[in-house]
Every structure is written in structure tokens, then in C-alpha cells.
Backbone bond lengths (Angstrom), bond angles and torsions (degrees), N, CA, C in turn:
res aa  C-N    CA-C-N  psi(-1)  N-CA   C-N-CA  omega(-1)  CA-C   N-CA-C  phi
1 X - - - 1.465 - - 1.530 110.51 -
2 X 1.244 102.52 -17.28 1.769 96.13 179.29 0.756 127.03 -97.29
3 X 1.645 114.88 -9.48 1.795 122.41 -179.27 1.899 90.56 -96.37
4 X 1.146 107.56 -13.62 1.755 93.28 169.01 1.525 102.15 -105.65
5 X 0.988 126.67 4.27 1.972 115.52 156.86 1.716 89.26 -97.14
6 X 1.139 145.82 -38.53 1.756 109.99 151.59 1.214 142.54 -16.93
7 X 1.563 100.18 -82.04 1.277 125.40 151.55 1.498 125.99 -24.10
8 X 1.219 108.85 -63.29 1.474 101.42 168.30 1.606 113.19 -81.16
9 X 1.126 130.22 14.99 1.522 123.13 153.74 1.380 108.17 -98.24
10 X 0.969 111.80 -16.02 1.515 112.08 177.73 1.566 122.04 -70.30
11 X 1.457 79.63 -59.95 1.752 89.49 169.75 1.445 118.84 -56.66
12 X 1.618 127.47 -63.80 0.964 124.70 155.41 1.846 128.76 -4.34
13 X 1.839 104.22 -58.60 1.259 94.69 -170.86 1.494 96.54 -68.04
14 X 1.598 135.42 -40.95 1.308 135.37 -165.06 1.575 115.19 -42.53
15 X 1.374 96.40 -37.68 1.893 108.63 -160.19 1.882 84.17 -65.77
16 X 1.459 108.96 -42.11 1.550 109.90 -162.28 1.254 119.24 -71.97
17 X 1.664 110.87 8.80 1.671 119.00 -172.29 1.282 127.69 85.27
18 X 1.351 111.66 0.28 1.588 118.22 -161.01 1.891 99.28 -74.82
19 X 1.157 115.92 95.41 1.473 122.20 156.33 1.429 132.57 10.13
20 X 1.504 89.98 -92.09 1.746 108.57 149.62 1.521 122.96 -23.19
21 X 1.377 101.37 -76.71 1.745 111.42 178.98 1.305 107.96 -34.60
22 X 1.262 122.55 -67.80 1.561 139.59 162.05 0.963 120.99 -20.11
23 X 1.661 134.20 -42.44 1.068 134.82 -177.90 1.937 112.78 -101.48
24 X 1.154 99.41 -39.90 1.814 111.78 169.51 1.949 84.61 -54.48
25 X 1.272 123.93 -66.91 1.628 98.36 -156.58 1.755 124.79 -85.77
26 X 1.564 99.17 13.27 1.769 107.43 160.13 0.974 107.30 -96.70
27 X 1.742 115.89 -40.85 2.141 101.78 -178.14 1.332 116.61 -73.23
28 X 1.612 105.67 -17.73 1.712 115.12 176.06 1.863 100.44 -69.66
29 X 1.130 114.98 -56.46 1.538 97.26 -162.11 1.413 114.57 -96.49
30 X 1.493 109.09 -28.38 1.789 116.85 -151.71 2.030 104.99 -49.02
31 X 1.997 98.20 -34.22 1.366 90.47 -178.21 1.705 123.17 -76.86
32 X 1.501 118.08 -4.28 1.403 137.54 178.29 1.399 104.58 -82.70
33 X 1.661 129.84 -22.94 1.281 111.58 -136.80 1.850 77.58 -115.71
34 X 1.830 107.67 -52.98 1.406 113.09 151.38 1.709 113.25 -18.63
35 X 1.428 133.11 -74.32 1.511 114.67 -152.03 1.786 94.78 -77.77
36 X 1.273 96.75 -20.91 1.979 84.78 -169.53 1.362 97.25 -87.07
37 X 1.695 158.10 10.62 1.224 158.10 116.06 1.169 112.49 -40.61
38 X 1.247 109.91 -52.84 1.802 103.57 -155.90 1.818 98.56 -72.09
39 X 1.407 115.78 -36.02 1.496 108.34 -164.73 1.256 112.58 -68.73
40 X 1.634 116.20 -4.96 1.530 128.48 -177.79 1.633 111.19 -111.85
41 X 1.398 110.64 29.71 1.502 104.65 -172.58 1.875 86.80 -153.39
42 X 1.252 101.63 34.85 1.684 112.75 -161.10 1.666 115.75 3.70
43 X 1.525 92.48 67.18 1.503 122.79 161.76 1.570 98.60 54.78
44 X 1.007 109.83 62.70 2.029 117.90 166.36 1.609 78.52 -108.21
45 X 1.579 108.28 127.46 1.383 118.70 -174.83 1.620 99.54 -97.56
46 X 1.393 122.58 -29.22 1.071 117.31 -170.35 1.973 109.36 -97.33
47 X 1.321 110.47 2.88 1.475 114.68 152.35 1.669 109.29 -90.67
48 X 1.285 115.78 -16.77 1.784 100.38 -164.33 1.251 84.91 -92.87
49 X 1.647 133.20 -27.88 1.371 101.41 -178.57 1.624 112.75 -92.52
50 X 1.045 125.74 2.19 1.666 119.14 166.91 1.283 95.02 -73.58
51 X 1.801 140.78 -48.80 1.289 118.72 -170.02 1.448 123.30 -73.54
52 X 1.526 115.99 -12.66 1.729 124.42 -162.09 1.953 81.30 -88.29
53 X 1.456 113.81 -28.26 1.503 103.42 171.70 1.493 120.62 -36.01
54 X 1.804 85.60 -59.88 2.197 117.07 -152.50 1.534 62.81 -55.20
55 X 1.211 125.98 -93.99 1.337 145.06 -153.81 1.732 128.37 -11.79
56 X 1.379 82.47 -53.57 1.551 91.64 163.78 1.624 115.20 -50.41
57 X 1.908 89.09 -88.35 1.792 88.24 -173.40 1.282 101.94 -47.25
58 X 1.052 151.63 -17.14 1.719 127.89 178.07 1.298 105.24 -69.54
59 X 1.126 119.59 -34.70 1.413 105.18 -176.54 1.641 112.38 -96.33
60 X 0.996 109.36 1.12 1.741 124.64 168.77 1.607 114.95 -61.15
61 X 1.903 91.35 -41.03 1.183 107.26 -176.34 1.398 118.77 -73.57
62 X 1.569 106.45 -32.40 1.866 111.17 -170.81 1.892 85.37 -82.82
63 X 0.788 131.33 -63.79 1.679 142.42 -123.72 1.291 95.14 -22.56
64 X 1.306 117.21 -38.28 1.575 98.85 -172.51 1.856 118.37 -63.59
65 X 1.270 112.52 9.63 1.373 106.12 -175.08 1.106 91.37 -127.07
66 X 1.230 156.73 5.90 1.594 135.78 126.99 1.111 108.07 -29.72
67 X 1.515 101.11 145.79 1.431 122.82 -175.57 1.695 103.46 -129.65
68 X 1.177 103.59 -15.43 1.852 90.07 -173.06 1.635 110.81 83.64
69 X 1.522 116.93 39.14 1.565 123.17 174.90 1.476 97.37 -79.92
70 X 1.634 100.70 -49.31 1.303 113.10 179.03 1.174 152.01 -107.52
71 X 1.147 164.57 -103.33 1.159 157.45 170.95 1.972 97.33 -129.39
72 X 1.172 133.36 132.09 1.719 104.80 179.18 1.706 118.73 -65.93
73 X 1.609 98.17 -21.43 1.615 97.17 178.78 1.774 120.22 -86.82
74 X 1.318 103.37 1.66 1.295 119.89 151.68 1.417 125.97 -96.30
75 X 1.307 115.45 -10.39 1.574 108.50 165.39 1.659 98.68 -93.22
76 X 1.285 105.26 -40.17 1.535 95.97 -165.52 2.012 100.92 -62.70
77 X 1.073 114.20 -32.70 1.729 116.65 161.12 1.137 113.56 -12.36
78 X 1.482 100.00 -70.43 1.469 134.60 -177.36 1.647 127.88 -33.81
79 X 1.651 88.47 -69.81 1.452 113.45 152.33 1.545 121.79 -29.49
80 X 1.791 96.82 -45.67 1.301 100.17 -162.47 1.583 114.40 -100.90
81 X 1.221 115.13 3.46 1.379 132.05 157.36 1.446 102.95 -49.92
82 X 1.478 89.87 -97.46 1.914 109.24 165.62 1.877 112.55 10.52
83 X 1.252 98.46 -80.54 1.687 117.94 -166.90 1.561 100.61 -89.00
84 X 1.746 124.89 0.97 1.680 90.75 149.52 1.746 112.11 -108.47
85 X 0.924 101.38 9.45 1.866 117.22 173.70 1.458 86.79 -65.36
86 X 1.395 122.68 -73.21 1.481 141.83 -144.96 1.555 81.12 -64.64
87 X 1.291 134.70 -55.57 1.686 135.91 -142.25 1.570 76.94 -66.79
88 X 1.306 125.93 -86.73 1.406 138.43 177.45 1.231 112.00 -9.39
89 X 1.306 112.02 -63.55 2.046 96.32 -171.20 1.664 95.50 -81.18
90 X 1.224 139.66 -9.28 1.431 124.61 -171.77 2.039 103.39 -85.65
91 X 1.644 104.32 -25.03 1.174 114.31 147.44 1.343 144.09 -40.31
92 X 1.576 97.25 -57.96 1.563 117.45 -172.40 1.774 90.72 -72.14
93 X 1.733 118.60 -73.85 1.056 98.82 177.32 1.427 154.69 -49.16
94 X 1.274 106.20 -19.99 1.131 117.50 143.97 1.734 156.59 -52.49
95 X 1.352 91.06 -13.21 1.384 126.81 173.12 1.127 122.13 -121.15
96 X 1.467 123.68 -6.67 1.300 132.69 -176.20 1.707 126.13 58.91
97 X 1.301 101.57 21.26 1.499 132.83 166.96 1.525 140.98 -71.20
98 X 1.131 118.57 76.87 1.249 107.87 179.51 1.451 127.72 -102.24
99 X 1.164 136.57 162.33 1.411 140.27 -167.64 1.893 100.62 -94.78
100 X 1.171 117.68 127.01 1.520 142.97 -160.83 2.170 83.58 -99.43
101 X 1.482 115.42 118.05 1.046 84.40 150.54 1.560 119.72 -106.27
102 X 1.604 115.01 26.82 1.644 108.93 167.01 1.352 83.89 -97.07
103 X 1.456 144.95 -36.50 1.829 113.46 -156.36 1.906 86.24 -94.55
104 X 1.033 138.49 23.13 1.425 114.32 -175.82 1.711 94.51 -117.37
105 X 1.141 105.45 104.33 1.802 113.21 177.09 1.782 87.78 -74.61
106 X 1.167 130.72 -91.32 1.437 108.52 -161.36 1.635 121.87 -7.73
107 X 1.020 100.48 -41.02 2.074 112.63 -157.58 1.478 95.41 -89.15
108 X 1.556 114.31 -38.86 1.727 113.50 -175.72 1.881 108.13 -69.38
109 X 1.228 118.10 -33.90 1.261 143.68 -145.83 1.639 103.32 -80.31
110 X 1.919 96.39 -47.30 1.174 109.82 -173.05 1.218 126.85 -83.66
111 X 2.129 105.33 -29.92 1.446 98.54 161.20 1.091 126.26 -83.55
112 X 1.484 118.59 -7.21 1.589 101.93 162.44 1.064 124.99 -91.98
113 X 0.952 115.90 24.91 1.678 135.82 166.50 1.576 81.91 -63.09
114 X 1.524 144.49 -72.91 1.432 143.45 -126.44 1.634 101.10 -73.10
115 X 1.444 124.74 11.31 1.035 111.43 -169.02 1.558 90.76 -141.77
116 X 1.613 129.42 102.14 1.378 128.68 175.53 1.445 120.11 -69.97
117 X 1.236 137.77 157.51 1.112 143.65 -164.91 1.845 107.50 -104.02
118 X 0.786 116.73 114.03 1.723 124.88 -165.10 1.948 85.27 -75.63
119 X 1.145 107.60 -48.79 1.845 101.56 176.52 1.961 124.06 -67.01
120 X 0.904 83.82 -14.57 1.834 89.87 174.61 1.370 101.01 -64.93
121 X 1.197 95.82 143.58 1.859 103.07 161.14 1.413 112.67 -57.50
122 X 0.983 112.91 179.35 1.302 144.71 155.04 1.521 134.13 -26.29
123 X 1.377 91.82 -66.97 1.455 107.71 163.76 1.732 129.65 -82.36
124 X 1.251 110.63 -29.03 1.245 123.47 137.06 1.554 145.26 -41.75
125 X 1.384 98.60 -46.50 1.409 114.49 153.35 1.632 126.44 -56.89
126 X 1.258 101.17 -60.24 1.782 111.32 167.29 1.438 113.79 -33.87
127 X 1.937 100.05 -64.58 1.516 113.94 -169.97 1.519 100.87 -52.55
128 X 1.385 118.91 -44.15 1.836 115.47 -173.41 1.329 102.57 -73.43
129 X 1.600 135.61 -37.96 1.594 99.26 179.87 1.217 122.96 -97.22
130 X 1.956 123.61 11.29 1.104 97.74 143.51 1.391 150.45 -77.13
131 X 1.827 86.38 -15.38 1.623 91.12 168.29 1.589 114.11 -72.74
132 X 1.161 111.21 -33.92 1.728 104.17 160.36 1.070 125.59 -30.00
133 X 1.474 135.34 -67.38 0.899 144.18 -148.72 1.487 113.54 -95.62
134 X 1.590 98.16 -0.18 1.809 108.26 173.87 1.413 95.78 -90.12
135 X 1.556 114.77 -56.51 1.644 131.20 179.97 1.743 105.22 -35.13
136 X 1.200 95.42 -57.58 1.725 101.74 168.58 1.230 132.07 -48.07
137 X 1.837 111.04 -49.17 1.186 99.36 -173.03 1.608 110.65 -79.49
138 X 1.839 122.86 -16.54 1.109 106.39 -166.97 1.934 91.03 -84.48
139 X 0.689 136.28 -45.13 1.432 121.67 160.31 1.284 119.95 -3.72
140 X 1.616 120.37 -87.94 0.752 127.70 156.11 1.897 139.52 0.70
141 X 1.551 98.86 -68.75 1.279 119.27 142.42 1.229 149.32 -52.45
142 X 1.621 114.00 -6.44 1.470 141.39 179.19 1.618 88.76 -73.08
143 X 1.569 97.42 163.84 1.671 94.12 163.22 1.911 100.90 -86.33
144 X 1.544 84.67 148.20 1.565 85.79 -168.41 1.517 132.99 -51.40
145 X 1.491 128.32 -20.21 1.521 119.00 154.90 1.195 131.59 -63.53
146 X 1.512 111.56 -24.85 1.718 125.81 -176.29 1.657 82.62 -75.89
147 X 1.005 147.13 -107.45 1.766 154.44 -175.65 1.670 100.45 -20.90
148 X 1.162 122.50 -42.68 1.876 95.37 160.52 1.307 127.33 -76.23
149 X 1.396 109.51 -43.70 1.269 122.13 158.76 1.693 119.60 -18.03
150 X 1.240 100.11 -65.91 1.296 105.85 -163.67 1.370 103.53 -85.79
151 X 1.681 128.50 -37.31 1.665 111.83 152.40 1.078 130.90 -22.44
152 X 1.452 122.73 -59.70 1.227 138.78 -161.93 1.730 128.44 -80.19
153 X 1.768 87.49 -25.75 1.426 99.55 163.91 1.655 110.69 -89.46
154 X 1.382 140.26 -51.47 1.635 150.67 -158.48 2.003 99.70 -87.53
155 X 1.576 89.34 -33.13 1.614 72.28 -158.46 1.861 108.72 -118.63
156 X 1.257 109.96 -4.48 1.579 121.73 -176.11 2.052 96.59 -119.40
157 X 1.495 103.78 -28.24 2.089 87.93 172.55 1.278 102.04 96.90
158 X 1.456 127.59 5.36 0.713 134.44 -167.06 2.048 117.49 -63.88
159 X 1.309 113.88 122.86 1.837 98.49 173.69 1.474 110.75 -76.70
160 X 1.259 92.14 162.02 1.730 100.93 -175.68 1.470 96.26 -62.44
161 X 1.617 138.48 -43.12 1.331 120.16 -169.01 1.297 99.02 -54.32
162 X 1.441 123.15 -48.83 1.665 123.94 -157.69 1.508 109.70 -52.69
163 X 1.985 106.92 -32.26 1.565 98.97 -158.63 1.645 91.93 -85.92
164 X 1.498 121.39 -14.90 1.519 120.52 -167.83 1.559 108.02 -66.14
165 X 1.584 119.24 -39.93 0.956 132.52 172.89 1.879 114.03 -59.75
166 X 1.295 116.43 -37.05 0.849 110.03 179.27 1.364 120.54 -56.24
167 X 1.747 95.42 -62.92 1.590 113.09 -177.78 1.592 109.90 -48.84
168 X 1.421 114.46 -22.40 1.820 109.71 -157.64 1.588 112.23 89.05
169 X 1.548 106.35 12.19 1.782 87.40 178.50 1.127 122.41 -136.79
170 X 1.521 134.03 -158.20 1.374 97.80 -150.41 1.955 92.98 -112.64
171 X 0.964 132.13 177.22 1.195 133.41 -155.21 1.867 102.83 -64.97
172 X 1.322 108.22 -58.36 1.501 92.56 165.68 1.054 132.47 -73.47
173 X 1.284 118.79 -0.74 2.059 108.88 157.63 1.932 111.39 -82.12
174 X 1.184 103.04 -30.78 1.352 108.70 147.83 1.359 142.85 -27.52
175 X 1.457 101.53 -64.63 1.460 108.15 159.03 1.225 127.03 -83.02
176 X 1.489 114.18 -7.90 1.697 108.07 -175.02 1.669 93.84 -89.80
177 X 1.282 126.55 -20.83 0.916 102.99 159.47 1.661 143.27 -122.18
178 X 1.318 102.78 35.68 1.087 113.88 129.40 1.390 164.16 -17.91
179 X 1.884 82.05 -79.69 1.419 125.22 156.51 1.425 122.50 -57.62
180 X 1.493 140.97 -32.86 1.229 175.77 149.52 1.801 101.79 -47.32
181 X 1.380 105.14 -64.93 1.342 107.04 147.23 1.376 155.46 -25.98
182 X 0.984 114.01 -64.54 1.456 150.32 150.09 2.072 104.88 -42.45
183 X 1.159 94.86 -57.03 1.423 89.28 -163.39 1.734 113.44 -83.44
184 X 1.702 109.59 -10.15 1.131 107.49 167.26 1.028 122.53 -91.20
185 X 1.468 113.32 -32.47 1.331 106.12 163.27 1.665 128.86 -68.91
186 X 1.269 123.63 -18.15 1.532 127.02 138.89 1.239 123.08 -26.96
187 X 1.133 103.22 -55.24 2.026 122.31 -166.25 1.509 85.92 -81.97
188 X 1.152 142.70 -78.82 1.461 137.13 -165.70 1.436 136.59 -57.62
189 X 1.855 100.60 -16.24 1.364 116.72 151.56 1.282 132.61 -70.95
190 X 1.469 103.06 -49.74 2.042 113.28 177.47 1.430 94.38 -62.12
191 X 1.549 143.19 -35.65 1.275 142.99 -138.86 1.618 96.49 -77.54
192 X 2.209 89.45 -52.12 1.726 88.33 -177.57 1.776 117.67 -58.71
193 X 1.392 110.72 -49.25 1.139 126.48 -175.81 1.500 114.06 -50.75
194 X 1.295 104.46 -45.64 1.929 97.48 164.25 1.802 111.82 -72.85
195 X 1.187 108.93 -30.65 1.465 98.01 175.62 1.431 111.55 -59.48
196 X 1.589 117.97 -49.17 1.741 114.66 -159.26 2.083 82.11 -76.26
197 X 0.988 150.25 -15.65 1.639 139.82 -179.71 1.320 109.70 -74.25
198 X 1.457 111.04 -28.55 1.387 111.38 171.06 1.304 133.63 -73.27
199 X 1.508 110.31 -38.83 0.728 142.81 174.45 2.003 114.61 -60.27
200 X 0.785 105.97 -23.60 1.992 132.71 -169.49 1.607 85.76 -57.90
């Protein structure tokens, strides 16, 4: 709580023009916000730093509506979720690429990870709930309709009318984002998984 009553003095002075502030909170984060971009843009250094750019002034632009719930390099995270989702489908469409979730075994593999097998051994069991509990946390980390979304379709059986109804929309905004879905949570899985390899 005290490094986010920082944080929100920090920001604070920024909104007020103070120079300094300005510069203490780009040399403070830009290199934090840099390595957690690049591992989600599978390390193109010269895309993670055009997005840690967007990223910034976007959040240059809100700062005044920080409140200090969170940490700023966890909102700015946030931020930076947002604009590599967007990089990704401006990618995919651009290439005319989309992510299959029957031909993509990583993505099939991982959500059925959410459901352990009471007949597996032992060691089998372990291996599935730690991948659970990775599957989870990047979930978690999804923006929150993409991570129900994709519960409700992989792990509850859910039909796309059922989840359209849920969301309030209509069956093809449903699936478009879905699809949108699918591909961030792709990107935010390999991202962790190369992070914990690096990490080895």
C-alpha cells in the first residue's frame, strides 16, 4: 500500500507538469514495461519499443484517473495488455491469419488442462495442475470477457448462442470475439512459458 501511495504521488505530481516527476516515472518504469512487452511480441525489440511508446502517452493521457488501487506498473501492464491484443489482430489481419482452435494443439492442450483427470496417476496429475494453475493464472490476466469467454466455451460446453446471450451480444460479435480471445490468450501463454524457460 505504500509503494501505491507513491505511485499515486507520483503520478499526481506528473498530471501537475512537474518535469522531474516526468522523468523519475519513464526511467522508473519504461525498462519494466519494455521486458514485459517484448516477451509478448516474441522479442521483436523494435515492435516492443513502438508499443512501450503507444503505452506510455496512453497512459500520459489517463494519469489523472489513477487512483493508486494498484501498483502504476501494474496498471501500466494493463495498458499494455490492451495495445498488444490490438498489435496481434492488426497482425493477424494483416496477414490473413487466424488462430484455428481445432488445428492449434498448444490452445486445445492447455484448456483442457482446466479439467484434471481423477484416472491419471500421480505424476500426471501434478503435471496437469500445474499446468492448471498457469492456464488459470494467464486467464485471469485476460481482460475479463476474453477469460470468461473462453471458460464458458472450452471448459463449461458452452454454444456460442449461450455465451452471446451472456455477454448481451449478438452471435457474431460473439464470435469475433472469441476469436480475439483465443489469440490473446495464445500470445499470453507462449509469453509466460518463454518467460518461466528463461528464467530456468
Amino acid at each position: 500500500m505504500a509503494e501505491h501511495a507513491r505511485d499515486l504521488a507520483l503520478a499526481r505530481r506528473v498530471v501537475s507538469g512537474d518535469r522531474g516527476a516526468f522523468d523519475g516515472f519513464f526511467t522508473q518504469h519504461f525498462p519494466r514495461l519494455y521486458r514485459f512487452v517484448l516477451l509478448r511480441v516474441e522479442r521483436d525489440a523494435d515492435t516492443a519499443q513502438d508499443l512501450c511508446q503507444q503505452v506510455l502517452e496512453r497512459a500520459i493521457r489517463r494519469l489523472a484517473a489513477y487512483r493508486g488501487e494498484a501498483s502504476l506498473l501494474t496498471w501500466l501492464c494493463q495498458i499494455a495488455r490492451h495495445e498488444i491484443a490490438d498489435h496481434w489482430e492488426r497482425h493477424t489481419r494483416d496477414r490473413h491469419r487466424h488462430v484455428s482452435y481445432d488445428q492449434d494443439d498448444l490452445l486445445r492442450h492447455a484448456l483442457e488442462s482446466l479439467e484434471v483427470e481423477a484416472s491419471a496417476s500421480p505424476e500426471a496429475q501434478h503435471e496437469q495442475r500445474d499446468l492448471h494453475l498457469l492456464v488459470q493464472s494467464v486467464l485471469d490476466h485476460l481482460p475479463e470477457r476474453y477469460g470468461d469467454a473462453l471458460e464458458w466455451k472450452y471448459v463449461e460446453g458452452l454454444a456460442g448462442e449461450e455465451i452471446a446471450a451472456r455477454l448481451g451480444l449478438t452471435a457474431e460479435a460473439a464470435h469475433s470475439l472469441l476469436a480475439r480471445a483465443r489469440r490473446a490468450f495464445k500470445v499470453e501463454f507462449e509469453a509466460v512459458v518463454q518467460e518461466l524457460e528463461y528464467e530456468r
